[in-house]
C-alpha positions as CSV (number, residue, x, y, z in Angstrom):
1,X,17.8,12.8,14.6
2,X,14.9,10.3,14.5
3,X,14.6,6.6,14.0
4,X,13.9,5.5,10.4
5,X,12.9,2.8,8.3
6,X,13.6,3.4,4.5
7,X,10.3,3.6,3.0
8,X,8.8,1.2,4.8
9,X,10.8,-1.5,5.9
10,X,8.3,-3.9,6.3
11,X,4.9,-3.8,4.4
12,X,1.9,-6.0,5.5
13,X,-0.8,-7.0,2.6
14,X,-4.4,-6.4,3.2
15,X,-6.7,-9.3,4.6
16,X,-9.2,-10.5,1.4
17,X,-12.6,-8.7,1.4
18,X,-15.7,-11.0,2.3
19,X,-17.6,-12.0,-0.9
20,X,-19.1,-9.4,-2.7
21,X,-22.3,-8.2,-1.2
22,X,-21.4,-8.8,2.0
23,X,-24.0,-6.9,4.5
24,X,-23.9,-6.0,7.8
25,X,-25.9,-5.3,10.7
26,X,-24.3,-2.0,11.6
27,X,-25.9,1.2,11.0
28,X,-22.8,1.8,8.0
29,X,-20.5,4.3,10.8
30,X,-17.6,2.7,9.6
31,X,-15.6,2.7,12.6
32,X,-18.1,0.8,14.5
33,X,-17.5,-3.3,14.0
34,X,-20.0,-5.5,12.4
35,X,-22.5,-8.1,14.3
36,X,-22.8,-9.8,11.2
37,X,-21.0,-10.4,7.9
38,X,-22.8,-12.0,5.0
39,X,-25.7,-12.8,7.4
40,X,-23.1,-14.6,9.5
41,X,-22.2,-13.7,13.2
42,X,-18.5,-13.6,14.5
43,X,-19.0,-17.4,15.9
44,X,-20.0,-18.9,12.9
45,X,-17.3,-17.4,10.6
46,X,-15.4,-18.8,13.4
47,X,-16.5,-22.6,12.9
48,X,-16.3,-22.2,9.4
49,X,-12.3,-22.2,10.0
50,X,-12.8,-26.0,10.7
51,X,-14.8,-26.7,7.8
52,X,-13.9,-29.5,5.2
53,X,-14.0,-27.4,2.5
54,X,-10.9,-25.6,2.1
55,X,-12.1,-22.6,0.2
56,X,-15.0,-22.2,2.9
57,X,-12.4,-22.4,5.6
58,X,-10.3,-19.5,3.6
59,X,-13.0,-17.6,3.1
60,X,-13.7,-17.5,6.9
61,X,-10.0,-17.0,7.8
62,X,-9.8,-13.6,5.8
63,X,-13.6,-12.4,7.0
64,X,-12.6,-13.1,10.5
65,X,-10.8,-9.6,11.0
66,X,-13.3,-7.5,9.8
67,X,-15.4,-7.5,13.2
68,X,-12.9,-5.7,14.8
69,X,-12.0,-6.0,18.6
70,X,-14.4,-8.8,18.8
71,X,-12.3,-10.5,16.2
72,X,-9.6,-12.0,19.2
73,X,-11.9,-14.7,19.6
74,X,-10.9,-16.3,16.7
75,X,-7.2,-16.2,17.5
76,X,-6.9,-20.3,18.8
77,X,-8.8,-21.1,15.0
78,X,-6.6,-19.1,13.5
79,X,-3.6,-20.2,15.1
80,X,-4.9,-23.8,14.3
81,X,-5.0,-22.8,10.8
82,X,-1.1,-22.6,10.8
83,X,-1.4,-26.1,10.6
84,X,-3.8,-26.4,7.5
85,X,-2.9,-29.5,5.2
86,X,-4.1,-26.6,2.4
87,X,-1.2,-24.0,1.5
88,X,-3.7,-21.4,0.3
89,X,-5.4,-21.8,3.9
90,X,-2.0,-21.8,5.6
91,X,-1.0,-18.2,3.8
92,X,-4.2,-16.7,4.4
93,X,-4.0,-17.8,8.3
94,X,-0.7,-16.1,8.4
95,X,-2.1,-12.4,7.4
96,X,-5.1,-13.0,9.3
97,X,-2.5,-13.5,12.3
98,X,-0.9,-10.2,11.5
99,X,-3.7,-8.5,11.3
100,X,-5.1,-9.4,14.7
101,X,-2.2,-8.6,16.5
102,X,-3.7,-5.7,18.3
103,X,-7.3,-7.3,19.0
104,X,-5.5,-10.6,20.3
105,X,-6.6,-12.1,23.9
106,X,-3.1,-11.9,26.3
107,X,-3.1,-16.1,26.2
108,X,-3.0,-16.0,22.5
109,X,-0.6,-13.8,21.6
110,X,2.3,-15.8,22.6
111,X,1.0,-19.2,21.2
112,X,0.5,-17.3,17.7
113,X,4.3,-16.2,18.0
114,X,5.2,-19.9,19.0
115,X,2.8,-20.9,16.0
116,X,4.4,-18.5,13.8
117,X,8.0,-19.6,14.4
118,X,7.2,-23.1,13.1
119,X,5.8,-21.8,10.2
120,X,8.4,-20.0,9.5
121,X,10.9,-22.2,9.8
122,X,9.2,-25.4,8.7
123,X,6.5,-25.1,6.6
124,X,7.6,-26.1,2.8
125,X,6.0,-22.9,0.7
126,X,8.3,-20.2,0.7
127,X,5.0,-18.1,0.4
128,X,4.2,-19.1,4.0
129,X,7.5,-18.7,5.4
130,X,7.8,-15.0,3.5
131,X,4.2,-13.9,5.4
132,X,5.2,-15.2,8.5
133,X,8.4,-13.5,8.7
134,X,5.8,-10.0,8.5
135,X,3.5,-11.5,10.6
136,X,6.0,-12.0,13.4
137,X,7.5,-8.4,12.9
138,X,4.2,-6.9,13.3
139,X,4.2,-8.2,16.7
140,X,7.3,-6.1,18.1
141,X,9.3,-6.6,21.0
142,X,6.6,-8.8,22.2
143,X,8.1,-11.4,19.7
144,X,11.5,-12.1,21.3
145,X,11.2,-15.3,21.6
146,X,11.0,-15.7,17.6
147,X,14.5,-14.0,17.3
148,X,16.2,-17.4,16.8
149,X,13.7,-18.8,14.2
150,X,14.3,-15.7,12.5
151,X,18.3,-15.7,12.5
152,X,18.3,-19.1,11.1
153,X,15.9,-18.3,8.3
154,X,18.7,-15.9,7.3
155,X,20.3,-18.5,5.6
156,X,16.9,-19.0,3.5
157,X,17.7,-19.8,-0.1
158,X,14.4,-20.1,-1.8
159,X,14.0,-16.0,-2.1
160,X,15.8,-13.3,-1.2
161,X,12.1,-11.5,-0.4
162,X,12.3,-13.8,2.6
163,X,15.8,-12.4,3.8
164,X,14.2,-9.1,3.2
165,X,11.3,-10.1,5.3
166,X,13.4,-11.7,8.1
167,X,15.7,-8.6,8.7
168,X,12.4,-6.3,8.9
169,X,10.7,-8.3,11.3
170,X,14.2,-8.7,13.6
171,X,14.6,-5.0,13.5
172,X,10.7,-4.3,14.6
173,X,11.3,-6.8,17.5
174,X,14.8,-6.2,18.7
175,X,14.3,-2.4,19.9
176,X,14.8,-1.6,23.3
177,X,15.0,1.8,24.0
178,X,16.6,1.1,27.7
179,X,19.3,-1.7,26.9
180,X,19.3,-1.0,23.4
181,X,18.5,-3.5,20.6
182,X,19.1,-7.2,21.2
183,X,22.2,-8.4,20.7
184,X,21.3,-11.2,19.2
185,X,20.0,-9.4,16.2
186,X,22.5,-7.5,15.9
187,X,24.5,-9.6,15.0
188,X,22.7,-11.5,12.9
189,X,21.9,-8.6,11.0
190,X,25.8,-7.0,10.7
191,X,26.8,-10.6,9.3
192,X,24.6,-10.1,6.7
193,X,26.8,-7.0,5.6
194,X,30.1,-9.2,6.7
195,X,29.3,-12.0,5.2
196,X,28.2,-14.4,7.7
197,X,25.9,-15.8,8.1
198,X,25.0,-14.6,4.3
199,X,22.3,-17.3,2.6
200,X,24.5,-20.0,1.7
201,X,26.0,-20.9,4.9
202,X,28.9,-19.2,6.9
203,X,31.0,-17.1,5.1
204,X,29.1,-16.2,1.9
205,X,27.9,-12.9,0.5
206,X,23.8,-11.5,0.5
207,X,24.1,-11.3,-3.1
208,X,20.5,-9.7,-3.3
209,X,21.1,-5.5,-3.1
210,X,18.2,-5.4,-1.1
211,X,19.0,-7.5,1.0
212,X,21.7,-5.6,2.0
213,X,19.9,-2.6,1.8
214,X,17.2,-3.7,4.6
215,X,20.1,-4.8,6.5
216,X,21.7,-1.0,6.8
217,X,18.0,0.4,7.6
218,X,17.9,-2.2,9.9
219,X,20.6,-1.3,11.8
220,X,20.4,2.3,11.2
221,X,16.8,2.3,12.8
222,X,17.4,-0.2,15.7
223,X,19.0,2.0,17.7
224,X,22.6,2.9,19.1
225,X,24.0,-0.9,20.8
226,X,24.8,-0.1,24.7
227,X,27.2,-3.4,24.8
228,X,30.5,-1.9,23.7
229,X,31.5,-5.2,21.3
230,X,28.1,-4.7,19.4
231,X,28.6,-1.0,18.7
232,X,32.2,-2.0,17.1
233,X,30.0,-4.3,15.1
234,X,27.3,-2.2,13.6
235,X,30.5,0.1,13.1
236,X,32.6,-2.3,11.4
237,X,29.0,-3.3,9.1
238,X,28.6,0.2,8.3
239,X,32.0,0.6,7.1
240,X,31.5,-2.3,4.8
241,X,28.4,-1.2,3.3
242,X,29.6,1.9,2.7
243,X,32.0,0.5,0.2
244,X,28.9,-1.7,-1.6
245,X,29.1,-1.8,-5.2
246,X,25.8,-0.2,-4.7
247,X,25.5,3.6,-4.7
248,X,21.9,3.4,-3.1
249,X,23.5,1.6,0.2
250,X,26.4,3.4,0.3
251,X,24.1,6.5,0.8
252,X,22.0,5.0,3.5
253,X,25.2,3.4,5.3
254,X,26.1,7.1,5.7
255,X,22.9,8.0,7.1
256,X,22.7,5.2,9.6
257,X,25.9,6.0,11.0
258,X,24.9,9.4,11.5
259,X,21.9,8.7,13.1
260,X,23.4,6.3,15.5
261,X,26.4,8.6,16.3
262,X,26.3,11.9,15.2
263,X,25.6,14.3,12.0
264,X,28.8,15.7,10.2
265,X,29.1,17.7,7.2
266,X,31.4,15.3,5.3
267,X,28.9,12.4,6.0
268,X,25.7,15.2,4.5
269,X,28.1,16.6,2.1
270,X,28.5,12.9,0.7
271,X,24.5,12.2,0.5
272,X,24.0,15.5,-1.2
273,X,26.2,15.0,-4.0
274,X,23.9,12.3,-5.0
275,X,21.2,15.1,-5.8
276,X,23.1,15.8,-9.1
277,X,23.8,13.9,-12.1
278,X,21.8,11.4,-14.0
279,X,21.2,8.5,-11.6
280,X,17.9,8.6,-10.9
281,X,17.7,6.2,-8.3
282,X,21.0,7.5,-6.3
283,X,18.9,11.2,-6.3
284,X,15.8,9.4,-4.5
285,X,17.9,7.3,-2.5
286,X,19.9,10.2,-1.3
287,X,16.7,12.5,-0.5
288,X,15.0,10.3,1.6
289,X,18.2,9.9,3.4
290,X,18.5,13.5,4.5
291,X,14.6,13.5,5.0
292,X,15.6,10.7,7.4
293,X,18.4,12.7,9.2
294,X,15.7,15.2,10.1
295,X,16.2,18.7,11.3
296,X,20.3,17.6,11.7
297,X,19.9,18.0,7.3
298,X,18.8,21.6,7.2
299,X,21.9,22.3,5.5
300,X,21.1,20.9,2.8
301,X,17.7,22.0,1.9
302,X,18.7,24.5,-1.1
303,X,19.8,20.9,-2.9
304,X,16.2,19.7,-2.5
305,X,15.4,22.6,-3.8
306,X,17.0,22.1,-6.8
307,X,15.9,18.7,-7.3
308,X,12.3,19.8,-8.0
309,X,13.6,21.6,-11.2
310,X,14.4,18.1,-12.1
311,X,13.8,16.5,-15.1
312,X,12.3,13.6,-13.8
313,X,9.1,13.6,-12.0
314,X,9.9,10.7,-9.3
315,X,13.2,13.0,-8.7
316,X,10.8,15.8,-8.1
317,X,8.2,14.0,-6.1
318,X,10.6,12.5,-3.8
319,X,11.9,16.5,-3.2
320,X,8.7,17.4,-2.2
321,X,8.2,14.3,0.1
322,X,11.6,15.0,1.6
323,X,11.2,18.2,2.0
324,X,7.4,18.1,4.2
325,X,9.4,15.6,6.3
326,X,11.7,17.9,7.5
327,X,8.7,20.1,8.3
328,X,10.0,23.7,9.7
329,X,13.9,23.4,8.6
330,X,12.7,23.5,5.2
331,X,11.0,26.9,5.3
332,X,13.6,27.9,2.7
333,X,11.8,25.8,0.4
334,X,8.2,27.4,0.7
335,X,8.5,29.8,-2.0
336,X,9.9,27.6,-4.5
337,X,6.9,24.8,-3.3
338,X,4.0,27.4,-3.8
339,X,5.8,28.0,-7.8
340,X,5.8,24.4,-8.0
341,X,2.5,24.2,-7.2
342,X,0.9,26.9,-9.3
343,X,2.8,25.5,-12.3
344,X,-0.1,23.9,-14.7
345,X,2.1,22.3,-16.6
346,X,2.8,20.0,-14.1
347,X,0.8,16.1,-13.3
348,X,-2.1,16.8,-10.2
349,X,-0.2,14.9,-7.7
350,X,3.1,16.8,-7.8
351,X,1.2,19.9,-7.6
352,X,-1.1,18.7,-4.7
353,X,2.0,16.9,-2.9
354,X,3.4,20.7,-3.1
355,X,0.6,22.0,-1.9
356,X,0.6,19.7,1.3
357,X,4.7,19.8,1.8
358,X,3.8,23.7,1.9
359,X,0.8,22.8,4.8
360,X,3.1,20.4,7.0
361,X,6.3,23.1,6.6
362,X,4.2,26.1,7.7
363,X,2.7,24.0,10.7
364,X,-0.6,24.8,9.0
365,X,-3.1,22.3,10.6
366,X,-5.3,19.9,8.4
């Protein structure tokens, strides 16, 4: 088994690009960092941050990144940019922040998590709150200190993308692969699936399906509880969601169990019979989820199999996807892969995703 996050659990938007015709002094390696930007060094991009024109100051917010390690140095503006009486500044300071996570100076870091849990808690645009949700996950465990900001924003009513957002970020932070995931999230994130805390206060049910869904994955990839009362609570969540009036997190409540606990043939049995039939949605949702359950899913492979006969070429594309995950345990699936791919019948990218599924299941190197 391996840990998983449903496609990806969290996804972080890309900083704006400087103006266009930005130049700079490098020789154009691309992996070496600018000196310059627009004609501007790192510093002064940096004191544009405090100018008093707002779209100047944006402007500089999203450039700052692009130098590369260098780019730490303007953490503190950035951070200060949390603060910006201009929303538009405010968002963009947020992605900036998540995007510097891993060039930030050791004193920064925790004063942008500080920073962060304000904004996500306090500031009045959703939009702002949503980002800094991300932002915060991006950090990892080294955010545990926003854990209590992000509980409470559980109950945020202005979107359910939010929600979403919080229980990504909680689940990024609360791993701990010696003492097992925070307890704190955890239960947090099981309520969501009990109904409490749901949005609405105590008591009330995540009406929002996906919602509910990033709550399962969450728990599912977060890692087996060590604190016995915990365990019986990810347990009990489980249970519920696997009764959801929603076949897709009914399928994945069966695949976090396993992954927590162990792999039985009912539980794959269960996922598999989700390949067939004319929900579309319930066939991808159920492929990833044995993708997900790794090598422990081999059983299972002649369904894949059949799913790239299907009808419908997200089905098959998902097959194929599923099928290079589970890398070697699917070498029942290379001869029906290298038809698949020689078919000219079919769209490019099915037959070049075949073509690479066939690459990653023979161990071939790239």
């Amino acid at each position: 088994m391996r840990p998983w996050l449903f496609g990806a659990a969290v996804c972080f938007l890309v900083l704006a690009k400087a103006s266009a015709g930005a130049q700079t002094s490098s020789s154009g390696t691309s992996n070496i960092p600018p000196k310059e930007i627009s004609g501007k060094t790192l510093k002064e991009w940096i004191k544009d941050i405090r100018s008093s024109d707002p779209s100047v100051r944006q402007n500089a917010i999203s450039t700052v990144a692009m130098f590369g390690k260098a780019a730490g140095e303007a953490g503190p503006a950035v951070i200060d940019a949390l603060r910006d009486r201009d929303a538009s500044c405010r968002v963009y300071a947020v992605l900036a922040l998540g995007n510097l996570v891993p060039v930030l100076r050791n004193q920064d870091a925790p004063k942008a998590v500080s920073a962060l849990c304000i904004s996500l808690n306090k500031d009045v645009q959703a939009v702002v709150r949503f980002h800094s949700a991300n932002a915060l996950g991006t950090f990892g465990p080294n955010a545990r200190e926003a854990i209590p900001a992000l509980v409470t924003q559980l109950k945020d009513v202005a979107s359910w993308e939010i929600r979403r957002a919080v229980i990504g970020a909680l689940a990024n932070i609360a791993i701990d692969t010696k003492y097992g995931p925070d307890s704190r999230a955890v239960k947090a994130i099981a309520g969501v699936l009990l109904g409490n805390p749901g949005p609405y206060g105590t008591g009330s049910y995540e009406s929002s399906s996906q919602v509910r869904l990033q709550a399962v994955i969450a728990l599912g990839s977060m890692g087996r509880p060590i604190n016995p009362l915990d365990w019986k609570l990810v347990l009990d969540a489980l249970q519920a969601a696997s009764k959801d009036r929603d076949r897709g997190i009914v399928i994945w409540a069966h695949a976090a169990q396993m992954t927590l606990d162990k792999i039985t043939e009912d539980g794959l049995s269960y996922i598999a019979r989700n390949l067939k039939g004319g929900d579309v949605q319930a066939k991808v949702n159920a492929a990833r989820a044995l993708a997900a359950l790794g090598s422990g899913a081999k059983s299972r492979v002649p369904e894949l199999i059949e799913c790239l006969e299907d009808s419908d070429p997200y089905v098959v594309a998902t097959a194929i996807g599923a099928l290079s995950d589970l890398e070697a345990a699917a070498s029942k699936a290379l001869s029906a892969l290298e038809t698949l791919a020689s078919k000219k019948d079919q769209p490019d990218y099915i037959r070049e995703g075949a073509k690479e599924a066939i690459k990653r299941i023979s161990g071939e190197k790239k």
